[in-house]
N, C-alpha and C positions, 0 to 999 in steps of 0.2 A: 551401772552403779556398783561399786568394791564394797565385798564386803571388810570389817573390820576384823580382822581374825586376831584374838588375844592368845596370852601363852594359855598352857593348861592350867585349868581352872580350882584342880582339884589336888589337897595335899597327897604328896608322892608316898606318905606314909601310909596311907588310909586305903592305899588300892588294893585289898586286901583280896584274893577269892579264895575260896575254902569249897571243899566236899562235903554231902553231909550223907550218911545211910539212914536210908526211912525204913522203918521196920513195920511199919502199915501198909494196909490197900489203900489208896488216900482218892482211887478214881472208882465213879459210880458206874455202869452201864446203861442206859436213858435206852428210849423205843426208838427204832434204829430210823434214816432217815426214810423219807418216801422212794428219792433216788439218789447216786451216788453226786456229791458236792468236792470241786476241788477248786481253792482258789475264790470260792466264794465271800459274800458280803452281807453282814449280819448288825444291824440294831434291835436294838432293846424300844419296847415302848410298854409301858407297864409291866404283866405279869405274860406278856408276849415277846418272844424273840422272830426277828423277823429276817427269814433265810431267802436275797435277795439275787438268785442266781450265781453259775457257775461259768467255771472256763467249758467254754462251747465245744465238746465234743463228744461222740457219736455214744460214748456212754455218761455224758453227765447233760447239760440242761440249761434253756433258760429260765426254766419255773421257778417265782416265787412263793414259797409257804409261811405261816406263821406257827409256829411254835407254841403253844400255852404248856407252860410251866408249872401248873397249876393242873393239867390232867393228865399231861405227859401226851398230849397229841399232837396233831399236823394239820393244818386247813391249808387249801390250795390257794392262793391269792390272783395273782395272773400271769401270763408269759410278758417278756419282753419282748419288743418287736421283734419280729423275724426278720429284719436288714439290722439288727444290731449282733455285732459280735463281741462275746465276751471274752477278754484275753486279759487278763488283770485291770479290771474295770475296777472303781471305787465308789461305797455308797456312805453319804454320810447323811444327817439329821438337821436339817434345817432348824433353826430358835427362832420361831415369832414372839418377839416382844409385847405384840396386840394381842395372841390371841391367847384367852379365856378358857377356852372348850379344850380339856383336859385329855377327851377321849379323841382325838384328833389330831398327827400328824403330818407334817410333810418330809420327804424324802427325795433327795438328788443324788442321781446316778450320775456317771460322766466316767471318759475313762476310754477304752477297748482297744484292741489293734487289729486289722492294719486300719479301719475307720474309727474315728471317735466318738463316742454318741453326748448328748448333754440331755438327761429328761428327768421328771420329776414325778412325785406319786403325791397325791394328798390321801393319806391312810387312815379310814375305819374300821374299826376290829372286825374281824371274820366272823368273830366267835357271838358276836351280837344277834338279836331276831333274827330272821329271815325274813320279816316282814318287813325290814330295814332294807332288804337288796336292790330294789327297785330305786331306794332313793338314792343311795348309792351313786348306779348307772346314773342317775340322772343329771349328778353332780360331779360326775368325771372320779369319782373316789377308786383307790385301789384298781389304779390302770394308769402306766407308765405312759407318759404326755411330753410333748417338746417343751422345754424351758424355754419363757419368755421372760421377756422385759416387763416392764409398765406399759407399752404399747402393742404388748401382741405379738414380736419381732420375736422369731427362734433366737437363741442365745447357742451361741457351742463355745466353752471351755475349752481352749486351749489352742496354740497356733498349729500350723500345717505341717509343721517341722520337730514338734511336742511326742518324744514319744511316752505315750501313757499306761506302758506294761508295767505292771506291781507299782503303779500308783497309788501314792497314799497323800490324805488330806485332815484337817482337822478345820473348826471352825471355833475364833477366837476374835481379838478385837474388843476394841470397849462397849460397841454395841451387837459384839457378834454377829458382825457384819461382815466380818474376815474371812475369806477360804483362803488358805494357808495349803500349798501344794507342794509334793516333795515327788521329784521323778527320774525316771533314768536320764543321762548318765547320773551327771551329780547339778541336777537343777534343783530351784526353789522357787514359786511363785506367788505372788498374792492378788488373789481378785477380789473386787469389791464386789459384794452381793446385792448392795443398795445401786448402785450407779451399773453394774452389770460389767464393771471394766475390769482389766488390770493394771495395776496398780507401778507393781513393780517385778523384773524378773534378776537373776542372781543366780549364780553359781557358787554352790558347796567348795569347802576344803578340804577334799579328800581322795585320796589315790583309787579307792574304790566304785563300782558300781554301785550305783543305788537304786535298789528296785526290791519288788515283795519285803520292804522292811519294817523296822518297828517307829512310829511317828506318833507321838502322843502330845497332849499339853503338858504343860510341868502341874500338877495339883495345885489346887488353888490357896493350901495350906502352907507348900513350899515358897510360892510366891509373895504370899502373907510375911512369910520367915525373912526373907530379901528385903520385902519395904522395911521392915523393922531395923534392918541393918543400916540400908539406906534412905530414912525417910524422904530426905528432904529432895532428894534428887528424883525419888518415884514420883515425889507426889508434883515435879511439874510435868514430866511426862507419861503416855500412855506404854504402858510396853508388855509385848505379848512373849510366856515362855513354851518352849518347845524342846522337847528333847528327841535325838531320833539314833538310831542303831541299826547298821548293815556290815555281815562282816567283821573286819577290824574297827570298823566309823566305829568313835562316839562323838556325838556332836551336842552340846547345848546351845539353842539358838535365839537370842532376842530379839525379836522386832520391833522399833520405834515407830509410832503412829504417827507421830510430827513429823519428824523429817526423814521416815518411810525409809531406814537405814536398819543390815542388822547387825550384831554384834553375836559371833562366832566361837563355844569354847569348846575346845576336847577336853572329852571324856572318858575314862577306863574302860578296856573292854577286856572280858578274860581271857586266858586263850581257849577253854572248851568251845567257847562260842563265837570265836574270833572268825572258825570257816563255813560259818553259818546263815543261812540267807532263806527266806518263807517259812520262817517260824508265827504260830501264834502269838498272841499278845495280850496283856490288860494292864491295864495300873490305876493302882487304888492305892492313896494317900502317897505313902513314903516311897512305896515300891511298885516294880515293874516286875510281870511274871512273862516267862516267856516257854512255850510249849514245844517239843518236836524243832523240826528245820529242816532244811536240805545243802548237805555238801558236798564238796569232791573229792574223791578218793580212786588212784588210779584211774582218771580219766573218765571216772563214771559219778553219777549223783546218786548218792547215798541220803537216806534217812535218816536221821536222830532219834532216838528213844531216850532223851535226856531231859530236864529243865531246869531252869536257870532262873537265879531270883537277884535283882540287882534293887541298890539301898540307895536312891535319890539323894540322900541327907549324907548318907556316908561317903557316899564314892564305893561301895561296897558288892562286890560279886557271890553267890555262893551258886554251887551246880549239885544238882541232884543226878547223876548218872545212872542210867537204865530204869529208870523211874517207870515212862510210862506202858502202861499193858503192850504199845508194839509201837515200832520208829512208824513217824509220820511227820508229811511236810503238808504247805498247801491248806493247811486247815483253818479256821477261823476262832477266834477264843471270844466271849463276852459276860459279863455280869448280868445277873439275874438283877430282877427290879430292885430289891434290897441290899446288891452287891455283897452277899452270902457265899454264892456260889460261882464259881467262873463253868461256864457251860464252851466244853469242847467241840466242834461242828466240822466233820468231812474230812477233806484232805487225800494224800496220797501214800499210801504203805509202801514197804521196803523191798516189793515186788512190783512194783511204779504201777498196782492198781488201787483206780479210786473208790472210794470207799462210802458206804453209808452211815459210818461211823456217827454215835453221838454220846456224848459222856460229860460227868460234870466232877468238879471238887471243889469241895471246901474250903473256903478264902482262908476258917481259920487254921487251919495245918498247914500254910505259908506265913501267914504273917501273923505279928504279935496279935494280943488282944485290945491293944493302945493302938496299933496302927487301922482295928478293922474298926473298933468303934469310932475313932475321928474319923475316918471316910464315911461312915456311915452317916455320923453326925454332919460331914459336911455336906451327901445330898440330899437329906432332908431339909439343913437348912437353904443351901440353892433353890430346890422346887419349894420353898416356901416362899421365897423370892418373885417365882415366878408365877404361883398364881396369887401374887398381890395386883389388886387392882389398881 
C-alpha cells in the first residue's frame, strides 16, 4: 500500500530557528540511578516513573525500577528474562478502556536485537504494603510475561525480517487500539491490539535512517485545531496524527482508519539538530522538547550538550546550545504525573561511558505559561475521561 506523500505542509516563511542564551541553571540533580541506564524505557504512572531496562551490557542491565517522585527514591521491580536482549527495545502503556482500578497498569515491551521479544507487565505500585506482595505474586503482577491473545497463544510483534533497534511506537486509534510502529530503515506499521494482527505495513519518505528517533502523537489540542479547520471532512473520517524526527526527517503523518491509508507531510528541521539521532524527548501541548543526541564528527560519534525546542503550531525551531551540565545521548526524557517537570534518565556521556545520571527541569523555563496550563488542562481533562464509568 503507497503512501500519499503531499508537498510541504508548512509555510516557507515560518521555518524560522533562532538561538537563545539561558542565563540560569534551569536543570536539577535527582538521587543518582541504582545502576548505569542507556537506551532505556520509561513510563509515567501516577507519582511513579517506571525505569524499564537498558541496552544489555556488561555495565548496564536488565533491571527494572520504579522511581517515586515524591521521595526521590528507587524500588527494584524485576528483571527481564534472561533470553531477552535489550538492543533498542520499546516499552509503551497499554489504555484499558474497562478498567476502573486506577492504581493498576499494563505495560508491553516488545522490541530487541538480534531476537525479538513481545511481553507484557500488569503493574502494582512497589511502594504500596508489603503485605500486598504475596497477592501480587499470585496474580502474575510486576513480572514480565509472554503477550497473548484472547486464547492464550504467544503473540510476537513483528516479522522475522523487522528490524527493531531504536524502535519507537505510540498508541492511538479511535479506540486506542492502535500500535503505530516507526523502525529502521524507514518503516511504519500498524497493529491491531484488539484482533492481535497487522493491519497494515508502509514505507516512510525519506532518505534517512530511522531509528533512536523522536515519534510522538500530534496533541490532542492540535488535532482539535485541524477538525476546526476541516470539520466536515473529520468528522466522516477517523484519523490518527503523528509526528516524528530523525536527522534531517521531518515528517507529519496521518493515518485513516477507514481505508487504512496514510497521508505523508514534511516537516522543518534546523540544521543544529539536523545530525542528530538518540536524543531525548517530550511533548506537551504546542511543543516538542528535545535533550542531548548523538552525532558524527570525523568518523566518530559525538555527544551533544545542546536542546532544542520545536513549535507544532508554528513550524518553529529554537536551540539552546551548551545548555545542558554535560553532552549526552542514549537517555530517556518523561513528565512527572502533573507534567511540571520533564525528568532526565541515563544515557551515554561524551567519553561513550554510561552513566547513572538523573536530573529534571522545569517545563515552565521552556515553554509559555499558555502552553503549560492547556496541557495541563488537557490531561486532566483526558483522565477525567477515563475514569468515567
Amino acid at each position: 500500500m503507497a503512501n500519499r506523500i503531499i508537498a510541504q505542509k508548512y509555510p516557507e516563511t515560518q521555518t524560522e530557528q533562532n538561538q537563545d542564551i539561558i542565563t540560569f541553571t534551569p536543570f536539577q540533580s535527582l538521587k543518582e540511578l541504582p545502576i548505569p541506564f542507556i537506551q532505556s524505557q520509561c513510563v509515567q504512572h501516577k507519582h511513579e516513573l517506571l525505569i524499564c531496562g537498558g541496552y544489555d551490557t556488561p555495565d548496564c542491565t536488565r533491571d527494572c525500577y520504579s522511581y517515586n517522585t515524591l521521595k526521590n527514591e528507587y524500588k527494584f521491580i524485576c528483571k527481564y528474562p534472561s533470553d531477552v536482549q535489550l538492543w533498542g527495545h520499546c516499552v509503551v502503556k497499554l489504555v484499558d478502556n474497562n478498567n476502573n482500578d486506577g492504581n493498576e497498569t499494563t505495560l508491553l515491551s516488545f522490541g530487541g536485537y538480534p531476537y525479538k521479544h513481545t511481553l507484557m507487565m500488569k503493574y502494582v505500585s512497589v511502594w504500596s504494603d508489603d503485605n500486598d506482595n504475596e497477592m501480587k505474586k499470585s496474580n502474575n503482577c510486576n513480572e514480565w510475561i509472554p503477550f497473548t491473545d484472547n486464547h492464550s497463544n504467544p503473540i510476537i510483534i513483528g516479522r522475522d525480517n523487522d528490524d527493531y533497534r531504536g524502535v519507537r511506537a505510540v498508541i492511538g486509534g479511535s479506540s486506542n487500539h492502535l500500535l503505530f510502529i516507526t523502525y529502521f530503515q524507514k518503516n511504519i506499521s500498524v497493529f491491531d491490539l484488539n484482533t492481535f494482527k497487522f493491519i497494515v505495513h508502509d514505507t516512510l519518505p525519506t532518505d534517512d535512517y530511522i531509528w533512536y528517533h523522536c515519534f510522538v502523537l500530534k496533541p490532542e489540542n492540535e488535532q482539535e485545531q485541524e477538525t476546526i479547520k476541516s470539520n466536515e471532512e473529520k468528522n466522516k473520517k477517523e484519523i490518527s496524527e503523528m509526528l516524528l524526527f530523525c536527522f534531517k526527517t521531518g515528517l507529519s503523518i496521518e493515518y485513516d482508519e477507514d481505508d487504512n491509508t496514510f497521508q505523508v507531510y514534511q516537516l522543518p528541521v534546523c540544521d543544529h539538530i539536523a545530525p542528530l539521532y538518540a536524543y531525548a524527548y517530550v511533548c506537551i501541548n504546542n511543543i516538542i522538547l528535545f535533550f542531548g543526541g548523538c552525532g558524527c564528527k570525523d568518523d566518530d560519534l559525538v555527544a551533544s550538550k545542546s536542546m532544542h525546542k520545536y513549535s507544532i503550531r508554528e513550524y518553529k525551531w529554537m536551540t539552546f546550545q551548551n545548555i545542558l551540565p554535560s553532552p549526552f545521548h542514549s537517555c530517556v526524557a518523561i513528565f512527572n504525573e502533573d507534567n511540571t517537570y520533564v525528568h532526565i534518565i541515563g544515557g551515554k556521556n561524551d567519553k561513550k561511558i554510561s552513566t547513572s545520571t538523573h536530573m529534571k527541569t522545569q517545563v515552565s523555563k521552556w515553554a509559555s505559561e499558555k502552553e503549560v496550563k492547556k496541557g495541563i488542562e488537557l490531561k486532566v481533562e483526558k483522565e477525567g475521561k477515563e475514569n468515567e464509568i
